[in-house]
mmCIF file of the N, C-alpha and C atoms, coordinates in Angstrom:
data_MODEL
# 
_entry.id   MODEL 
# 
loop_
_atom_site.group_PDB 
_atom_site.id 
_atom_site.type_symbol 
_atom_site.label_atom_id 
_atom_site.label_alt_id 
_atom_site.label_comp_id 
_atom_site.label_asym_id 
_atom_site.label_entity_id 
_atom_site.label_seq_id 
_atom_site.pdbx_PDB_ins_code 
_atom_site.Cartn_x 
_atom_site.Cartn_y 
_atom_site.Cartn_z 
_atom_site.occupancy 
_atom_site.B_iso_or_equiv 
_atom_site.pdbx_formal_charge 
_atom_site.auth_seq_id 
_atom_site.auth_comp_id 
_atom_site.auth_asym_id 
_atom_site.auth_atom_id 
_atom_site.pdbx_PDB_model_num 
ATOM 1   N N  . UNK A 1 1  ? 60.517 167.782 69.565  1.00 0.00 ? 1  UNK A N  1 
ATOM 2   C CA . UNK A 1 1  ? 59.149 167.673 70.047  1.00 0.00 ? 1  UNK A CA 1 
ATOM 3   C C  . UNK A 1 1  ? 59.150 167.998 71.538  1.00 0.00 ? 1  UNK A C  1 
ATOM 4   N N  . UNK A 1 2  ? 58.679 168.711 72.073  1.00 0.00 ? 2  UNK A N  1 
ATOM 5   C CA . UNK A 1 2  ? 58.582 169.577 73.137  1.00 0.00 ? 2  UNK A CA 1 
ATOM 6   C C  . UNK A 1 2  ? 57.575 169.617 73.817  1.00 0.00 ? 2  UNK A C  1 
ATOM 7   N N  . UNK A 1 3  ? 56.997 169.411 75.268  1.00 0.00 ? 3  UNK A N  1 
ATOM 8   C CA . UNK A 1 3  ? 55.466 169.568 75.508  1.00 0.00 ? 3  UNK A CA 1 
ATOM 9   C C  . UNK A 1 3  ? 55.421 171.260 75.881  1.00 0.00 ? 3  UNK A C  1 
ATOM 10  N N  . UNK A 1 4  ? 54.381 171.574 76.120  1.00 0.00 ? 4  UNK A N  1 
ATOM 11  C CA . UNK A 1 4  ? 54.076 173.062 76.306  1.00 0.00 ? 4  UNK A CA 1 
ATOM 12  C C  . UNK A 1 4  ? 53.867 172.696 78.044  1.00 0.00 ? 4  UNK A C  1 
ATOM 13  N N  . UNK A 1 5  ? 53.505 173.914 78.555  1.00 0.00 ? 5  UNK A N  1 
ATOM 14  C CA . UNK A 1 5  ? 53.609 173.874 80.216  1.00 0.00 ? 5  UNK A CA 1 
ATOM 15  C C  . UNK A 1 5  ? 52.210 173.134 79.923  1.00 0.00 ? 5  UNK A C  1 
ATOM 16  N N  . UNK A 1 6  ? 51.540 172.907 79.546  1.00 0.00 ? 6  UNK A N  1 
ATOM 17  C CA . UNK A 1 6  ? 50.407 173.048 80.157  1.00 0.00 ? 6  UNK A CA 1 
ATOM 18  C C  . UNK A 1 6  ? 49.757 171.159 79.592  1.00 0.00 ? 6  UNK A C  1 
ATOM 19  N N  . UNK A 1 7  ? 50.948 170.645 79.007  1.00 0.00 ? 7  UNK A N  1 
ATOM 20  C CA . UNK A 1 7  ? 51.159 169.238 78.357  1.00 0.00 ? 7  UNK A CA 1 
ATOM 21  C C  . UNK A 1 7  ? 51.633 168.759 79.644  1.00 0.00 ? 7  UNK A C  1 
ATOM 22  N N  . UNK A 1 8  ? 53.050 169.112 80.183  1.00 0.00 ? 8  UNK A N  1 
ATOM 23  C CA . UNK A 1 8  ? 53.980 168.783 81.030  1.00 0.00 ? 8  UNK A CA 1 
ATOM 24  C C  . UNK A 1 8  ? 52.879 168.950 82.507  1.00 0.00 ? 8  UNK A C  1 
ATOM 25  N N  . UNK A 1 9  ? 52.003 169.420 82.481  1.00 0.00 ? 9  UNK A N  1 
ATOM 26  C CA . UNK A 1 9  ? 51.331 169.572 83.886  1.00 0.00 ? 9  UNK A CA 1 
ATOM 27  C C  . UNK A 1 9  ? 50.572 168.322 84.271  1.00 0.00 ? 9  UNK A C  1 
ATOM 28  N N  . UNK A 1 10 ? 49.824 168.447 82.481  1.00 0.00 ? 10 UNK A N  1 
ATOM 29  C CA . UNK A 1 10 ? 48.893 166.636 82.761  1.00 0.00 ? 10 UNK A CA 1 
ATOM 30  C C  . UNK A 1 10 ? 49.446 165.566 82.685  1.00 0.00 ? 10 UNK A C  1 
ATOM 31  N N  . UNK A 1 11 ? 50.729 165.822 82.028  1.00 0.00 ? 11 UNK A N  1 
ATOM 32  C CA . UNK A 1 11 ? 51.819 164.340 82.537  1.00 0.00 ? 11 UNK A CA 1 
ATOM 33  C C  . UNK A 1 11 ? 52.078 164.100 83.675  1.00 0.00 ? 11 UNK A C  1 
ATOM 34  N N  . UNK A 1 12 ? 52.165 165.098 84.466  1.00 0.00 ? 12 UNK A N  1 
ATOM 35  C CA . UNK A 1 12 ? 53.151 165.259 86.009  1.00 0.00 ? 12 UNK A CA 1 
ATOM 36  C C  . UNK A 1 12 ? 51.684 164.348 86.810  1.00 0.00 ? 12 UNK A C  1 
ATOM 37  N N  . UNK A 1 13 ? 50.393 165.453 86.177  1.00 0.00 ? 13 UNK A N  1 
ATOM 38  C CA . UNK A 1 13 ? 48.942 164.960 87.431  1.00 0.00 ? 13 UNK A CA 1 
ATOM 39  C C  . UNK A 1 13 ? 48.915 163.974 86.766  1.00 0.00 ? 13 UNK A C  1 
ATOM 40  N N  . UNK A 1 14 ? 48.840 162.678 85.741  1.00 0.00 ? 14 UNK A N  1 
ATOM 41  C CA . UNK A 1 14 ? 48.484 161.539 85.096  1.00 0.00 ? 14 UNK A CA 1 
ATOM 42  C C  . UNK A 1 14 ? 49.536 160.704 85.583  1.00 0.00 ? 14 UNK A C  1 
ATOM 43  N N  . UNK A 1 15 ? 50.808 160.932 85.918  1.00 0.00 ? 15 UNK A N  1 
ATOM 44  C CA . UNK A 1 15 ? 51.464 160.335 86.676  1.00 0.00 ? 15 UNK A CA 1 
ATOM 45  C C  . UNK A 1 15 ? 51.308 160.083 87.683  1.00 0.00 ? 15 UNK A C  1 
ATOM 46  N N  . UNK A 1 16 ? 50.911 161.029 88.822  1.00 0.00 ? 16 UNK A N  1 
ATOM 47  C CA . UNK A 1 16 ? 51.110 161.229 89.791  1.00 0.00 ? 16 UNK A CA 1 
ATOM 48  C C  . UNK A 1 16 ? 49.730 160.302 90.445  1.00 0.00 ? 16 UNK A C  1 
ATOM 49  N N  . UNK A 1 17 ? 48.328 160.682 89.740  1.00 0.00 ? 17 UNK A N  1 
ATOM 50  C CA . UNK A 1 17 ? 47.242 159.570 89.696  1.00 0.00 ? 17 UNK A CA 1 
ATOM 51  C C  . UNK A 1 17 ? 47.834 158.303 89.687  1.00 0.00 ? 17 UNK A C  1 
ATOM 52  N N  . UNK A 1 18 ? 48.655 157.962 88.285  1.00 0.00 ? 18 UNK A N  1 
ATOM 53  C CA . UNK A 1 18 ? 48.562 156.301 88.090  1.00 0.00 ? 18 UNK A CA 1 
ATOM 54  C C  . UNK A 1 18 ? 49.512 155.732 89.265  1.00 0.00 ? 18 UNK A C  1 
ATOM 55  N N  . UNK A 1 19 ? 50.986 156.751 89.965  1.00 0.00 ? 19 UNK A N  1 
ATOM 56  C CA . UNK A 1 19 ? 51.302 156.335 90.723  1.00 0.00 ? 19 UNK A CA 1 
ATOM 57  C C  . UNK A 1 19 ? 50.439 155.884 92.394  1.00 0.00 ? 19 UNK A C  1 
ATOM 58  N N  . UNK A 1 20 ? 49.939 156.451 92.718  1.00 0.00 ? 20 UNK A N  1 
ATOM 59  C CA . UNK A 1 20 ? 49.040 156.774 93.575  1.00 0.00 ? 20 UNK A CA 1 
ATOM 60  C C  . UNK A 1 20 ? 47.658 155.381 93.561  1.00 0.00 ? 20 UNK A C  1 
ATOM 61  N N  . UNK A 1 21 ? 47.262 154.988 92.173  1.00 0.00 ? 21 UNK A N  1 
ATOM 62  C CA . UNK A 1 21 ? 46.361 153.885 91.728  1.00 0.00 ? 21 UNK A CA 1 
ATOM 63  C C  . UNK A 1 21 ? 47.405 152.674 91.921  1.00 0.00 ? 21 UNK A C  1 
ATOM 64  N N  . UNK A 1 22 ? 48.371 152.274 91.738  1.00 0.00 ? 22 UNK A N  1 
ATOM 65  C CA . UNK A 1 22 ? 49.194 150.989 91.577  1.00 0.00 ? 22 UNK A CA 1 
ATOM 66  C C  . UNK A 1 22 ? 49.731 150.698 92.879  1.00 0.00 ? 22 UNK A C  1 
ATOM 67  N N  . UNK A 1 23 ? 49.691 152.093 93.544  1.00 0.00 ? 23 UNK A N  1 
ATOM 68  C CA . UNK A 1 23 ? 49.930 151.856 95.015  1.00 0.00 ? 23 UNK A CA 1 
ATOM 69  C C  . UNK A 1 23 ? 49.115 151.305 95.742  1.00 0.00 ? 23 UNK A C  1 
ATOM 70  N N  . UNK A 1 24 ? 47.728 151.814 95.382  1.00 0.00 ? 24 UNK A N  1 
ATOM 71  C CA . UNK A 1 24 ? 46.322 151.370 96.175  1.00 0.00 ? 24 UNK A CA 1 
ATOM 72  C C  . UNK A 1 24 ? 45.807 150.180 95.878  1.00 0.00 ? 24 UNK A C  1 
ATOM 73  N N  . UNK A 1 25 ? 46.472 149.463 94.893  1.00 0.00 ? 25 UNK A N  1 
ATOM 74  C CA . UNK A 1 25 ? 45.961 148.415 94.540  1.00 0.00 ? 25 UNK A CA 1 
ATOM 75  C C  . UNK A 1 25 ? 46.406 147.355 95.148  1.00 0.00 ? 25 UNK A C  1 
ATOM 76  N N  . UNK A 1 26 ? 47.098 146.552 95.400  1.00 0.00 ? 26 UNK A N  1 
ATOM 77  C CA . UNK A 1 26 ? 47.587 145.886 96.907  1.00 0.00 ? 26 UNK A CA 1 
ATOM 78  C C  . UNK A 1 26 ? 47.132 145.951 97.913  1.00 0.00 ? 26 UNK A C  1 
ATOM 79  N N  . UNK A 1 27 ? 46.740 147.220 98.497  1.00 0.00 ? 27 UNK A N  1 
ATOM 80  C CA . UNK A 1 27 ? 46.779 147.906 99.627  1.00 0.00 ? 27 UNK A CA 1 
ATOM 81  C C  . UNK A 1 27 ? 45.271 147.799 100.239 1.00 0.00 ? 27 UNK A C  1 
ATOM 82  N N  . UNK A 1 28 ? 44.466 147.871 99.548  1.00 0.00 ? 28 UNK A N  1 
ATOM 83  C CA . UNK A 1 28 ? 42.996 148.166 99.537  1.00 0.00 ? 28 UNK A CA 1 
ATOM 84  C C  . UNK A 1 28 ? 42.321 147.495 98.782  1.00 0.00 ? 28 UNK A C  1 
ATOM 85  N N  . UNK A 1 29 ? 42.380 148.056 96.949  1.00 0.00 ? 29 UNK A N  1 
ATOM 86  C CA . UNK A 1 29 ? 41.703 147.319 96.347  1.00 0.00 ? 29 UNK A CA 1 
ATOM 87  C C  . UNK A 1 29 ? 41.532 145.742 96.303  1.00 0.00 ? 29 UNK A C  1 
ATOM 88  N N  . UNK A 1 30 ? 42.798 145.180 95.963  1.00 0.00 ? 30 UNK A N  1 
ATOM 89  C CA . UNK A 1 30 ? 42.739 143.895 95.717  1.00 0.00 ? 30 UNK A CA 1 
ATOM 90  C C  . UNK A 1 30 ? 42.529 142.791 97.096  1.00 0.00 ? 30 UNK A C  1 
ATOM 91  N N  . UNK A 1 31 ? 42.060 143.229 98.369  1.00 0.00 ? 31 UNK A N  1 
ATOM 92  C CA . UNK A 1 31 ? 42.203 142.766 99.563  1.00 0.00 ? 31 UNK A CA 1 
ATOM 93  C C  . UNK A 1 31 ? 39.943 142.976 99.468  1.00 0.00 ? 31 UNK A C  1 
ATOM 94  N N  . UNK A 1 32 ? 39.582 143.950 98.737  1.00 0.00 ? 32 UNK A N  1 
ATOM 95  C CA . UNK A 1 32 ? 38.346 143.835 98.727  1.00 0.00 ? 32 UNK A CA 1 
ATOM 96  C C  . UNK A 1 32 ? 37.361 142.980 97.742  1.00 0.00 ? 32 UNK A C  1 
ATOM 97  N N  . UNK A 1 33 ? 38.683 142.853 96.800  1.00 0.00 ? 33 UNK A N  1 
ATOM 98  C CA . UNK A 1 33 ? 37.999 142.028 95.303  1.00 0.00 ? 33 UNK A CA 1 
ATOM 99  C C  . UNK A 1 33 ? 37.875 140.766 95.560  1.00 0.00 ? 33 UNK A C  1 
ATOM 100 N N  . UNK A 1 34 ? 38.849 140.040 96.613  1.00 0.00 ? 34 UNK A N  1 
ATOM 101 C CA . UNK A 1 34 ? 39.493 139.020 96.958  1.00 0.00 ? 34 UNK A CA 1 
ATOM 102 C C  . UNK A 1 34 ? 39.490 138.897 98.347  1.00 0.00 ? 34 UNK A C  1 
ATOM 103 N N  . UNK A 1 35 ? 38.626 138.455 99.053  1.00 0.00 ? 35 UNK A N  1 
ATOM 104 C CA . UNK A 1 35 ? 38.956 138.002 100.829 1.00 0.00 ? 35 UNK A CA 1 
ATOM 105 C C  . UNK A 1 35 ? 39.314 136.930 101.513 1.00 0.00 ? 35 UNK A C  1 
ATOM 106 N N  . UNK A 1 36 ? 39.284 135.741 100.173 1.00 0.00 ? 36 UNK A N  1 
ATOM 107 C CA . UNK A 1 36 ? 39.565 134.276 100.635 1.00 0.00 ? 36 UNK A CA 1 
ATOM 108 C C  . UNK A 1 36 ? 40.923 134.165 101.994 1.00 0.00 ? 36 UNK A C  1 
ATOM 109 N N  . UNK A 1 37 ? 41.883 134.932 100.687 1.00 0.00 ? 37 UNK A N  1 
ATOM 110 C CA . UNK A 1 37 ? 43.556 134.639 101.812 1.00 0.00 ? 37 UNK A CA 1 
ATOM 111 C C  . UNK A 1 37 ? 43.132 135.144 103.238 1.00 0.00 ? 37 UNK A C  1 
ATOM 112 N N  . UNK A 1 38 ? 42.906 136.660 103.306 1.00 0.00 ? 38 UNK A N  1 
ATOM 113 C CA . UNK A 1 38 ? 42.732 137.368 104.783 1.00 0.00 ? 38 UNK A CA 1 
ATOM 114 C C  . UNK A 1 38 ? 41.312 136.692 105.654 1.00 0.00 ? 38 UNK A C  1 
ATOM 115 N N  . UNK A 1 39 ? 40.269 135.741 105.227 1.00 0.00 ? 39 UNK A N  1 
ATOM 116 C CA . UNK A 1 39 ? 39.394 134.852 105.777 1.00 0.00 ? 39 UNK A CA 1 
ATOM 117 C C  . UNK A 1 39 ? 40.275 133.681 106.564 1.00 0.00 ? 39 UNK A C  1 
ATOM 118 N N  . UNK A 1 40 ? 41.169 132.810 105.521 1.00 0.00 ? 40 UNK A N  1 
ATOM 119 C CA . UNK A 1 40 ? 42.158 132.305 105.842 1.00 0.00 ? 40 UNK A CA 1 
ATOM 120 C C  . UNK A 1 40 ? 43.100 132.204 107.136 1.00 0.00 ? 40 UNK A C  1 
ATOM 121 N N  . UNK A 1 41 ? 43.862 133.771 107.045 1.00 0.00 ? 41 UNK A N  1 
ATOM 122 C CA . UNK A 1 41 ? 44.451 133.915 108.230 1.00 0.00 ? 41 UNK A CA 1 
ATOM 123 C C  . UNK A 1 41 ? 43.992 133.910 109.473 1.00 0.00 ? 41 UNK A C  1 
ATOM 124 N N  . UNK A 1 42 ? 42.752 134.974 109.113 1.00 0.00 ? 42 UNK A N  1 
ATOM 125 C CA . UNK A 1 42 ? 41.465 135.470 110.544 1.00 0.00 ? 42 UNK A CA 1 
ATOM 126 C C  . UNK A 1 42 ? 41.441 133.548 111.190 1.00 0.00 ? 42 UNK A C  1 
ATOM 127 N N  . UNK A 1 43 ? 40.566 132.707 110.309 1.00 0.00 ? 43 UNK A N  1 
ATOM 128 C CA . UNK A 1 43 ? 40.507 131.338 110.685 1.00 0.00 ? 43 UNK A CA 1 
ATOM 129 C C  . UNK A 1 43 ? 41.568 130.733 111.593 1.00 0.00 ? 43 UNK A C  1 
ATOM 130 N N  . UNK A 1 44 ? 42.942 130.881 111.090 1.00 0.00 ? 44 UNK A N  1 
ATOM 131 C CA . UNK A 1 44 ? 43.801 130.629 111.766 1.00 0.00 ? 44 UNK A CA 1 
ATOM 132 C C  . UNK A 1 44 ? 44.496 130.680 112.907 1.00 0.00 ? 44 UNK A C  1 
ATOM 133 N N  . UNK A 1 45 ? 44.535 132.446 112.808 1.00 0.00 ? 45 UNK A N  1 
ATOM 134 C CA . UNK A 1 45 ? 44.861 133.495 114.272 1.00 0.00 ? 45 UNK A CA 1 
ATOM 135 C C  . UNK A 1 45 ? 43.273 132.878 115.212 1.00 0.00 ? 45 UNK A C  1 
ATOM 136 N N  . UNK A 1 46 ? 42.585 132.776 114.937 1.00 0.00 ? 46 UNK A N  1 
ATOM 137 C CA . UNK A 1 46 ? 41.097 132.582 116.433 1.00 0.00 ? 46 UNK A CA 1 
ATOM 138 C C  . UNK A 1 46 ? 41.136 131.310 116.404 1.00 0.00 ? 46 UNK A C  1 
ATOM 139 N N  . UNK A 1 47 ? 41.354 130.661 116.114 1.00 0.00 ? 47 UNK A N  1 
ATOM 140 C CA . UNK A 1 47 ? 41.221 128.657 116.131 1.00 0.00 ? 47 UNK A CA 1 
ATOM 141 C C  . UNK A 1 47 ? 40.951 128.205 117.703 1.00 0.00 ? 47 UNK A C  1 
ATOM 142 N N  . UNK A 1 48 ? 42.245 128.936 118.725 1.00 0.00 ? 48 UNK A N  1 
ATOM 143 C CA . UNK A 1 48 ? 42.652 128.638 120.024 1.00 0.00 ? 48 UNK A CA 1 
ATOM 144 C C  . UNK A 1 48 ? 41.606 129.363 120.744 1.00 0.00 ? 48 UNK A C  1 
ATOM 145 N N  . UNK A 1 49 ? 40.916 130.617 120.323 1.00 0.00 ? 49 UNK A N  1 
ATOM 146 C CA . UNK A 1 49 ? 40.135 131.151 121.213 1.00 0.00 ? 49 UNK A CA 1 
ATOM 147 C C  . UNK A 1 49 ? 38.949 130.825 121.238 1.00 0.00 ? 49 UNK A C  1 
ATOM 148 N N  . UNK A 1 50 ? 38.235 130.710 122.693 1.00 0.00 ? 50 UNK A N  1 
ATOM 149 C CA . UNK A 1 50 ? 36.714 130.722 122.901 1.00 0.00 ? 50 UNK A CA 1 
ATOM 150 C C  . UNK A 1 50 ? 35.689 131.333 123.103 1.00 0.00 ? 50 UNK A C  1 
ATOM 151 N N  . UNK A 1 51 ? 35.293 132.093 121.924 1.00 0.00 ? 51 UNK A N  1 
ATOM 152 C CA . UNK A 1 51 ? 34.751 133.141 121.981 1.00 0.00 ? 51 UNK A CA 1 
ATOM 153 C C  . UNK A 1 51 ? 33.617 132.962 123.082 1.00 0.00 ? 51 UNK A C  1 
ATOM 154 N N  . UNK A 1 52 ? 33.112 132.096 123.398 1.00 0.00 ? 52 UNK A N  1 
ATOM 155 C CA . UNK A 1 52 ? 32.105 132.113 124.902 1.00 0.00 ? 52 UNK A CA 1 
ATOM 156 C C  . UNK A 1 52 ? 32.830 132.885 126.035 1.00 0.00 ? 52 UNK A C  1 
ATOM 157 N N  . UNK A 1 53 ? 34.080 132.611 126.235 1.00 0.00 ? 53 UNK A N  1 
ATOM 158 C CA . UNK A 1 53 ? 34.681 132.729 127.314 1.00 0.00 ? 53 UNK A CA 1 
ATOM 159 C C  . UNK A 1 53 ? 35.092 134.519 127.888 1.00 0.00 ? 53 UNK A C  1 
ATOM 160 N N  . UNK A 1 54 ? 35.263 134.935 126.127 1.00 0.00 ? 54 UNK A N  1 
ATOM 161 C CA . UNK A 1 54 ? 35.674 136.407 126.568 1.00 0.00 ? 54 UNK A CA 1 
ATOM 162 C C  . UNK A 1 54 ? 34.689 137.144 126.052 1.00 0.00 ? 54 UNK A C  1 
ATOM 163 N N  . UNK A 1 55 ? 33.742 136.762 125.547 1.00 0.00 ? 55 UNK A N  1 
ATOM 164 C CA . UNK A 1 55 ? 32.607 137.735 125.368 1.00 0.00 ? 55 UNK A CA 1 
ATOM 165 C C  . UNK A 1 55 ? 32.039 138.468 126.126 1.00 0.00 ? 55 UNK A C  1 
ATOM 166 N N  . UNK A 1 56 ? 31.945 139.781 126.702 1.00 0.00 ? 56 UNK A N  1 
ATOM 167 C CA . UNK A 1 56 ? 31.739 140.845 127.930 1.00 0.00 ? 56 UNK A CA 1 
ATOM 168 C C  . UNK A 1 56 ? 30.101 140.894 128.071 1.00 0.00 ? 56 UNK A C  1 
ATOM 169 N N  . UNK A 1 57 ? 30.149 140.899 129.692 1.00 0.00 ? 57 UNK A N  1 
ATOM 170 C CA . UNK A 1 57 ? 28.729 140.871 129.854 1.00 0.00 ? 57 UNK A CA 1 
ATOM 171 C C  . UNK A 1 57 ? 27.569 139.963 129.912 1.00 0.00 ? 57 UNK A C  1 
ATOM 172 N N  . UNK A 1 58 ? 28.406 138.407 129.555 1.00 0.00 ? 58 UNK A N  1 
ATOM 173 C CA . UNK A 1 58 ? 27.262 137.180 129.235 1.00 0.00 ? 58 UNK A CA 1 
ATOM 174 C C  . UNK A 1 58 ? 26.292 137.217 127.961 1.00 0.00 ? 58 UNK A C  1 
ATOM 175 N N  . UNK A 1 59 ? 26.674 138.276 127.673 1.00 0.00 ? 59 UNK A N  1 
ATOM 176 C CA . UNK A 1 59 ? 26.299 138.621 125.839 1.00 0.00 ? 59 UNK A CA 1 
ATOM 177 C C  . UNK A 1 59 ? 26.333 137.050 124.991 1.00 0.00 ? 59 UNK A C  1 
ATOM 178 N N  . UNK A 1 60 ? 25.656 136.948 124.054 1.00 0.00 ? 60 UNK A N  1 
ATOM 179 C CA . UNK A 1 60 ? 25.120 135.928 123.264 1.00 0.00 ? 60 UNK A CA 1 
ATOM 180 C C  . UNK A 1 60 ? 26.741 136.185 122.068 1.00 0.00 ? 60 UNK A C  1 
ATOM 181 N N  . UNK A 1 61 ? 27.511 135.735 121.650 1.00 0.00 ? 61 UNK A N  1 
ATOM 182 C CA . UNK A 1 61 ? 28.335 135.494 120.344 1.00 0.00 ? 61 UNK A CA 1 
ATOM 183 C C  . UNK A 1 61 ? 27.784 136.227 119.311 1.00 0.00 ? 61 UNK A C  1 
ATOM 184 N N  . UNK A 1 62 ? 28.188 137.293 118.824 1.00 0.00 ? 62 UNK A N  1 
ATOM 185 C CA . UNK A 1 62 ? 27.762 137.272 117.239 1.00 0.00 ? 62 UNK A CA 1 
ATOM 186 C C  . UNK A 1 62 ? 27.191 137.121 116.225 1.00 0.00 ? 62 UNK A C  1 
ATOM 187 N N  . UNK A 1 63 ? 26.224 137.183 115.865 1.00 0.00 ? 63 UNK A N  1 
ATOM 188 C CA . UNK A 1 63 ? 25.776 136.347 114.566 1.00 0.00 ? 63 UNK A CA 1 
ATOM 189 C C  . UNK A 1 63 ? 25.531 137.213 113.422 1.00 0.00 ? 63 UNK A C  1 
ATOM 190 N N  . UNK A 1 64 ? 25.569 136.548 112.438 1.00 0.00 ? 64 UNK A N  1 
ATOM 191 C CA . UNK A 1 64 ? 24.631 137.615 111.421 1.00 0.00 ? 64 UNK A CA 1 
ATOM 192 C C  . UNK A 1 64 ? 23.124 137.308 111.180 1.00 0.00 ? 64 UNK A C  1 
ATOM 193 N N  . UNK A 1 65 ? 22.516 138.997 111.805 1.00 0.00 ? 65 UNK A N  1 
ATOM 194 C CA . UNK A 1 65 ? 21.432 138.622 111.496 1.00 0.00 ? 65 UNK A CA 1 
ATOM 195 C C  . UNK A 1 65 ? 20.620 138.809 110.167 1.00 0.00 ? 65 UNK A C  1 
ATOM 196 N N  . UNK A 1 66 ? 21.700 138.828 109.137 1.00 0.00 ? 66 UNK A N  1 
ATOM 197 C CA . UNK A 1 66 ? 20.890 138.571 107.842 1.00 0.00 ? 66 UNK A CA 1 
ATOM 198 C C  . UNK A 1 66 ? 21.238 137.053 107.295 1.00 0.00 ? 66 UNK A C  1 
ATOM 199 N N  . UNK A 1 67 ? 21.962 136.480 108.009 1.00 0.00 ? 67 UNK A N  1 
ATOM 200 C CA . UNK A 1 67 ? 21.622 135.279 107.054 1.00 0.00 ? 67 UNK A CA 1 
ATOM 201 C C  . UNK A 1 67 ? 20.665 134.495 107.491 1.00 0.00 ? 67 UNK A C  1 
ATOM 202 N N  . UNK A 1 68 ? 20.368 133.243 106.139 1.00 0.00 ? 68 UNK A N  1 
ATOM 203 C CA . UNK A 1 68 ? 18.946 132.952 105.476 1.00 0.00 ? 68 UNK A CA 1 
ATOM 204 C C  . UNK A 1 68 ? 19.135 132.139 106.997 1.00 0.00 ? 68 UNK A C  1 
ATOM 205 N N  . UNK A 1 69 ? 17.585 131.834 107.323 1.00 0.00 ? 69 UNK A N  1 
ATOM 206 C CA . UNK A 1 69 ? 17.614 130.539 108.359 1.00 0.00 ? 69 UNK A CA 1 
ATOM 207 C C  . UNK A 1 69 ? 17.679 129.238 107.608 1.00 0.00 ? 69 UNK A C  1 
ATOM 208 N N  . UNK A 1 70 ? 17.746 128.137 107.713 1.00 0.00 ? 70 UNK A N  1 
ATOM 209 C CA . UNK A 1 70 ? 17.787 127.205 107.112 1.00 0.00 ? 70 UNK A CA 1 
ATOM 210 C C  . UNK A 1 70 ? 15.857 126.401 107.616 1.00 0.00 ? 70 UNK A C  1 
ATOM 211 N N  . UNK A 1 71 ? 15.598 126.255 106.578 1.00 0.00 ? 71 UNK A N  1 
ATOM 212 C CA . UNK A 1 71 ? 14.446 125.469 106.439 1.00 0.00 ? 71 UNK A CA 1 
ATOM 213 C C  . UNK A 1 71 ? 14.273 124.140 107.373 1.00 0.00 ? 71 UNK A C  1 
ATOM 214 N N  . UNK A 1 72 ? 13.743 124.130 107.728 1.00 0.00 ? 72 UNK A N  1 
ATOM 215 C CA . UNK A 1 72 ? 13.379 122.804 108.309 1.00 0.00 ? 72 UNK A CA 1 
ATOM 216 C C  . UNK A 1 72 ? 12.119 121.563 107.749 1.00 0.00 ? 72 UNK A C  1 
ATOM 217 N N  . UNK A 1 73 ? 12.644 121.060 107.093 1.00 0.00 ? 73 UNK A N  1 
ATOM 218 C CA . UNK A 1 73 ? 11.663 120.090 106.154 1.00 0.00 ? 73 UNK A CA 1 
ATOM 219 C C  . UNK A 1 73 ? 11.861 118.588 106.236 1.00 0.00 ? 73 UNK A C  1 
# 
């Protein structure tokens, strides 16, 4: 049982894809599916810093401005 050239080509590119996918998956994918751990670290590494202190310009901190405001009731 023998592939023909043209069998042996889509093995080589179907390989060469799935290698290329199992690589990316660690790398990228699973770091986007999943952010808890790398939230984690970020938390960790800034703990000591004050973000007032080095913020350039007297600029206001960060915020997001899409999140909800909280109600006041």
């Amino acid at each position: 049982m023998s592939f023909s050239k043209n069998g042996r080509f889509i093995a080589l590119v179907s390989g060469l894809i799935g290698f290329i996918g199992l690589t990316m998956y660690p790398i990228a994918i699973s770091p986007m599916i999943d952010s808890s751990e790398y939230k984690k670290i970020q938390k960790e590494l800034r703990k000591n810093i004050d973000q007032e202190k080095i913020q350039p310009g007297n600029m206001p901190v960060w915020s997001d401005p899409f999140s909800r405001k909280k109600s006041e009731t």
